[in-house]
BANU-845949 format. One record per residue (C-alpha): x, y, z; residue in three letters. Coordinates in steps of 0.02 Angstrom, whole numbers, padded with zeros to 5 digits, always signed. Example, Ala and Ser with C-alpha at 12.3 -4.5 7.8 and 13.67 -1.06 7.14 Angstrom:
2
+00615-00225+00390ALA +00684-00053+00357SER 
REM end
This chain:
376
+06950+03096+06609UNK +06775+03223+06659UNK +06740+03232+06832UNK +06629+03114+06889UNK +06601+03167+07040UNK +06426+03205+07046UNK +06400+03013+07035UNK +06449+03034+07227UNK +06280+03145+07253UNK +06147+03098+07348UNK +06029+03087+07189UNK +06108+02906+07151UNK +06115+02750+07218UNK +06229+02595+07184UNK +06156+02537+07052UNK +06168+02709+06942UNK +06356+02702+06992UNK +06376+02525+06928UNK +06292+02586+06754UNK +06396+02729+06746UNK +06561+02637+06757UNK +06490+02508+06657UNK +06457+02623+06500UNK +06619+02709+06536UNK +06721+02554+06518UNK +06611+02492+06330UNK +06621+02699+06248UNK +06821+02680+06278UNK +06794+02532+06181UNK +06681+02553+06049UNK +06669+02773+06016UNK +06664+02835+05919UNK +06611+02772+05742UNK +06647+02832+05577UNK +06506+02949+05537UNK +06501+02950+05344UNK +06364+02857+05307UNK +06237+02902+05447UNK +06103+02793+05392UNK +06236+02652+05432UNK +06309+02724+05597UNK +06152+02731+05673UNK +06083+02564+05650UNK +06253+02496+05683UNK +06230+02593+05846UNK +06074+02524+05894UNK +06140+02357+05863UNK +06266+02366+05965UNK +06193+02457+06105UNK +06070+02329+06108UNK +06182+02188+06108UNK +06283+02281+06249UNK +06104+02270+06347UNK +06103+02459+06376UNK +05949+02482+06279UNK +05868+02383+06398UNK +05859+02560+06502UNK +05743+02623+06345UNK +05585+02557+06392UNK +05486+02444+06481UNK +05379+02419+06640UNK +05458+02571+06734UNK +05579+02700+06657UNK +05733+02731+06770UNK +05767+02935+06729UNK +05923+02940+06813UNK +05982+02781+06719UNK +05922+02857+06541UNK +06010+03029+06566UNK +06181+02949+06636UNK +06171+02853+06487UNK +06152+02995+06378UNK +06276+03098+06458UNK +06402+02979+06435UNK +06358+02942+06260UNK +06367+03131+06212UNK +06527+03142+06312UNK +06609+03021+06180UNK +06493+03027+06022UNK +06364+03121+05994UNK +06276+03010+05872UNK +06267+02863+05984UNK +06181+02975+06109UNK +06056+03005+05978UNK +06030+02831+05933UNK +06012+02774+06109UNK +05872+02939+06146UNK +05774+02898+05995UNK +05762+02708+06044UNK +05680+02776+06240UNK +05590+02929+06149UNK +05502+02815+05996UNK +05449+02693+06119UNK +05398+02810+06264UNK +05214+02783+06219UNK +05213+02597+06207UNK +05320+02601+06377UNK +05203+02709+06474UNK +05036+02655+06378UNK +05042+02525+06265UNK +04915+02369+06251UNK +05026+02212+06283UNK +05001+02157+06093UNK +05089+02343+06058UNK +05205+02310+06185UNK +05281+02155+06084UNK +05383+02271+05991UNK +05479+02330+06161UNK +05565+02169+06149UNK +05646+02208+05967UNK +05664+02393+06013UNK +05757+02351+06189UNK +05856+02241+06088UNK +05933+02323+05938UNK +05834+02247+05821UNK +05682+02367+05772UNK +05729+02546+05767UNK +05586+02667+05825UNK +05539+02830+05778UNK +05430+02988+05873UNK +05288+03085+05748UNK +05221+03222+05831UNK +05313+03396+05727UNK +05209+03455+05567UNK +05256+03590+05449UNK +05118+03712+05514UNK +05132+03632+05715UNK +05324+03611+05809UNK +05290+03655+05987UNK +05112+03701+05968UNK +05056+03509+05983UNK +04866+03557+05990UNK +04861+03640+05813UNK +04922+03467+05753UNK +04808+03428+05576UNK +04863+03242+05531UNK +04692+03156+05540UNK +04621+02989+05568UNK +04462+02950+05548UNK +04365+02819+05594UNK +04318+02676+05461UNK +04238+02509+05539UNK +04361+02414+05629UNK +04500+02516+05561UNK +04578+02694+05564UNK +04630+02793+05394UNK +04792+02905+05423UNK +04809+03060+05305UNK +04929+03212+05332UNK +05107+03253+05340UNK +05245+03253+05475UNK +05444+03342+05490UNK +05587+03319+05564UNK +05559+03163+05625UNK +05701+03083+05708UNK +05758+02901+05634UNK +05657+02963+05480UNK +05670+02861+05349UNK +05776+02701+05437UNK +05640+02671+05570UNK +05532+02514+05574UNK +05382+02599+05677UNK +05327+02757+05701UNK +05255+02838+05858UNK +05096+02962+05759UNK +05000+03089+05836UNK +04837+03130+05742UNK +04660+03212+05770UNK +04514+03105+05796UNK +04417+03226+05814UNK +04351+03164+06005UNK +04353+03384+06061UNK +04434+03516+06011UNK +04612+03551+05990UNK +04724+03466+06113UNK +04571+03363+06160UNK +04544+03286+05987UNK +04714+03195+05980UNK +04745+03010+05985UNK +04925+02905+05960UNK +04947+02750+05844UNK +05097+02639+05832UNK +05134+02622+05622UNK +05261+02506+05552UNK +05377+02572+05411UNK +05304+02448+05296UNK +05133+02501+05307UNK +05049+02528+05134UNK +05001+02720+05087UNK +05163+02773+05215UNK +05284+02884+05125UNK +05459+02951+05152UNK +05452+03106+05055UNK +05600+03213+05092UNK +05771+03158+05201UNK +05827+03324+05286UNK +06025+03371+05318UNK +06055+03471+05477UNK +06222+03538+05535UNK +06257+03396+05639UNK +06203+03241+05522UNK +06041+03156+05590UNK +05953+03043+05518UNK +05793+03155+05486UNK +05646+03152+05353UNK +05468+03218+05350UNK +05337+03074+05320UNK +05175+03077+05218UNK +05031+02959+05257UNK +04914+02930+05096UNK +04773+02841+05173UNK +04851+02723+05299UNK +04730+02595+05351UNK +04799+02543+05523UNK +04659+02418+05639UNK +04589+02499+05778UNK +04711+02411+05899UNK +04855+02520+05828UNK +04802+02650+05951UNK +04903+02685+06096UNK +04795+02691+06253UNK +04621+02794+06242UNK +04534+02891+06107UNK +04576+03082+06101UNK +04698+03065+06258UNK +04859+03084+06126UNK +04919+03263+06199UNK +04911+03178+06374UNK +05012+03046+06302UNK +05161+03153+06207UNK +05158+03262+06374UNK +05167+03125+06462UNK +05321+03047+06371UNK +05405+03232+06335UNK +05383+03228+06553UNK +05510+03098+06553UNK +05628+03138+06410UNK +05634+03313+06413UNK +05767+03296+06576UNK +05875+03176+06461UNK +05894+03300+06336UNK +05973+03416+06463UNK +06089+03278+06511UNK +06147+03245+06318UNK +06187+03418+06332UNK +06291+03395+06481UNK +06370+03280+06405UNK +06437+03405+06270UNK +06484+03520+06395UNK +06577+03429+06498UNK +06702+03369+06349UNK +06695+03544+06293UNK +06800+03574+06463UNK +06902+03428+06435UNK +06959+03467+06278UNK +06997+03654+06356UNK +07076+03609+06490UNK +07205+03514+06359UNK +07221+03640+06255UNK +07237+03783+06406UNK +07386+03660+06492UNK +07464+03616+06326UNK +07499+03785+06218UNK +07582+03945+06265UNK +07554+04110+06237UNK +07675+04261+06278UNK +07793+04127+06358UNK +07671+04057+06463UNK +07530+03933+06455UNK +07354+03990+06426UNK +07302+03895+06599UNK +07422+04048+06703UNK +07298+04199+06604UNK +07175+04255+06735UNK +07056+04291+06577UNK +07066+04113+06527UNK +07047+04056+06716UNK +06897+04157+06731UNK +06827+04074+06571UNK +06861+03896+06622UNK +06778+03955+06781UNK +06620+04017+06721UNK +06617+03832+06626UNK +06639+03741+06788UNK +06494+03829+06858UNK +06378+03808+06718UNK +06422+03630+06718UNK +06374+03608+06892UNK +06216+03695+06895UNK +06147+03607+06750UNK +06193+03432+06818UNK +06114+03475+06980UNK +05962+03531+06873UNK +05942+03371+06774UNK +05967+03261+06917UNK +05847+03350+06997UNK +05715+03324+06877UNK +05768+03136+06851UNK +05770+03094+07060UNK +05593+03201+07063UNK +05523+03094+06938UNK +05608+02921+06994UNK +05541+02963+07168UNK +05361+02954+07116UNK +05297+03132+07061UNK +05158+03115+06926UNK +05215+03263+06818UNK +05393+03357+06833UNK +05352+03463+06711UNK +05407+03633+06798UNK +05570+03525+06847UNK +05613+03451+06663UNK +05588+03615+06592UNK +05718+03696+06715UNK +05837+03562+06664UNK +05834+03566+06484UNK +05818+03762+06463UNK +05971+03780+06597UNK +06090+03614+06524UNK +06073+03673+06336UNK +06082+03857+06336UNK +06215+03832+06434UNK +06296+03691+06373UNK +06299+03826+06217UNK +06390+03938+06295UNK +06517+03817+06389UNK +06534+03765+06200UNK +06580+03941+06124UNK +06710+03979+06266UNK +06795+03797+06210UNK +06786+03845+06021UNK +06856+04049+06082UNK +06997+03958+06168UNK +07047+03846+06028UNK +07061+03989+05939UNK +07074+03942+05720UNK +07090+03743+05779UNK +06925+03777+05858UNK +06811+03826+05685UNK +06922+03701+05603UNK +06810+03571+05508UNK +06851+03406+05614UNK +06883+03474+05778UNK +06816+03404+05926UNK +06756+03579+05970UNK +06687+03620+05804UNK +06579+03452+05825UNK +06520+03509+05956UNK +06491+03679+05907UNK +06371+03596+05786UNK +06298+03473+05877UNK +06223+03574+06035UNK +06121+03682+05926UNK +05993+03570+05896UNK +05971+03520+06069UNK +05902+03708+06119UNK +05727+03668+05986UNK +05688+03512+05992UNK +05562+03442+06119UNK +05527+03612+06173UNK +05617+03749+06104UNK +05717+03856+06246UNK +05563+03988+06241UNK +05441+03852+06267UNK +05519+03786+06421UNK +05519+03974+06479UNK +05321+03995+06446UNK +05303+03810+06550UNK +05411+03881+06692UNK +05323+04022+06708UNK +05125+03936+06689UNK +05195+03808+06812UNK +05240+03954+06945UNK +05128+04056+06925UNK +04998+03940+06941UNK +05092+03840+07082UNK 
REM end
């Protein structure tokens, strides 16, 4: 089993213990899933998360951090695409949660339950981390808005039911001309136009919007306040990230310290070889200080902070370029089973990589840090 003693730290209380134990219990059960149709294994995940009440922890009146990155931790720990299923459900809806009109906030109620899957547009072709360079328009028509431009690697792409879109109105300049809508799937003019295949299969596309007429109330709190919006909701999710990551990690060490116990080398097992002792101890260590990193960031936030940004970037730049390199130690001790298509390791080889660009590329989260202190 991973440790789980950190649940013992002073950044919980009873109830996070409770959830933990409570997820650990229904993964045993239920991960993984059979991953070859991805489309299917992700709605089937959201289902059943929902039925099993844990996307209840996705949105609503006040987001619990510590509860959303236990959750993904432990998802990531057993399947990797049930973590993303779960994150996408909290991420697509983080706008609605945090500042949604209570008509938009209808939707929470399929979302939280499994039954509306949600998706986050804010990554163009020409704009990933550079959110104020964003060109998807939507201008102003009577009582409506019309929606034209292009967006990528969207998560949920293309089995989503509503889209989270960030587009310029055009209220000031750059980051100050941006406004959010909430767009359902089946919205006339709304195009998938390409599914994308990653390394670790997502369910990705990039969307095209052809003159979607959406009614003024599909806009998600204030005119041209969108960037303070996706900052706002990247504030609270950007920690999680570092916990999926985590998660990874800390199977990573499972899995090595069963394979370090189990086979021999030279007569011996690989556990007695100081090298591989020094290994497993360097992944011990970068366990730890990315946990106490991301829980960190989620107590910060839980406790009341406005903005954690400085915090959340700390976690995820520490939890996933780490989490890469606990990863590559597990795949170096494997040895051949460890690039062997199938592998525990090798899925997790592929699946961390993604985790070091999105919501913020590792460079990005080093430009924040630095802003954030040497402005602080």
């Amino acid at each position: 089993m991973a440790d789980r003693s950190f649940l013992t730290w002073p950044f919980f209380e009873e109830k996070h213990r409770a959830l933990a134990a409570e997820l650990e219990a229904w993964c045993t059960e239920n991960l993984p899933v059979n991953h070859d149709d991805v489309d299917a294994a992700c709605r089937g995940l959201v289902t059943a998360l929902g039925e099993a009440g844990f996307l209840q922890h996705s949105g609503g009146e006040a987001l619990d951090v510590r509860s959303l990155c236990i959750i993904r931790e432990t998802l990531a720990r057993h399947d990797g695409l049930a973590d993303f299923a779960f994150a996408m459900q909290g991420l697509g809806m983080g706008a609605v949660s945090l500042f949604g009109s209570p008509e938009q906030r209808a939707w929470l109620e399929k979302t939280r339950a499994g039954k509306a899957i949600s998706a986050f547009a804010l990554t163009e072709p020409a704009s990933g981390s550079d959110v104020a360079n964003i060109s998807c328009a939507a201008r102003r028509e009577g009582d409506e808005y019309v929606l034209s431009g292009e967006k990528t690697w969207i998560s949920n792409g293309g089995i989503a039911d509503l889209y989270v879109v960030f587009a310029r109105t055009g209220e000031g300049p750059g980051a100050k001309g941006l406004s959010a809508f909430l767009v359902p799937a089946d919205s006339p003019g709304f195009e998938i136009v390409e599914r994308l295949e990653v390394i670790a299969p997502h369910p990705l596309a990039r969307l095209r919007f052809n003159d979607v007429r959406l009614p003024a109330s599909a806009m998600i709190g204030e005119p041209g306040k969108g960037f303070r919006i996706a900052m706002s909701v990247l504030d609270v999710f950007r920690s999680t990230v570092g916990a999926a990551a985590l998660g990874f990690a800390r199977r990573a060490l499972k899995e090595t310290l069963a394979r370090a116990t189990s086979r021999e080398l030279f007569g011996a097992p690989l556990a007695e070889i100081q090298m591989v002792q020094g290994h497993i101890a360097d992944m011990a260590l970068d366990i730890d200080a990315s946990a106490l990193l991301v829980y960190r960031a989620a107590w910060t936030k839980d406790s009341g902070a406005p903005r954690v940004s400085r915090e959340a970037a700390m976690a995820k730049l520490h939890a996933t370029d780490h989490a890469q390199t606990v990863i590559d130690k597990a795949v170096q001790i494997h040895g051949g089973d460890g690039v062997r298509k199938g592998s525990k390791v090798e899925e997790l080889y592929r699946e961390i990589r993604a985790l070091r660009i999105y919501e913020g590329a590792s460079d990005v989260q080093k430009i924040i840090i630095a802003r954030q202190t040497l402005g602080g």
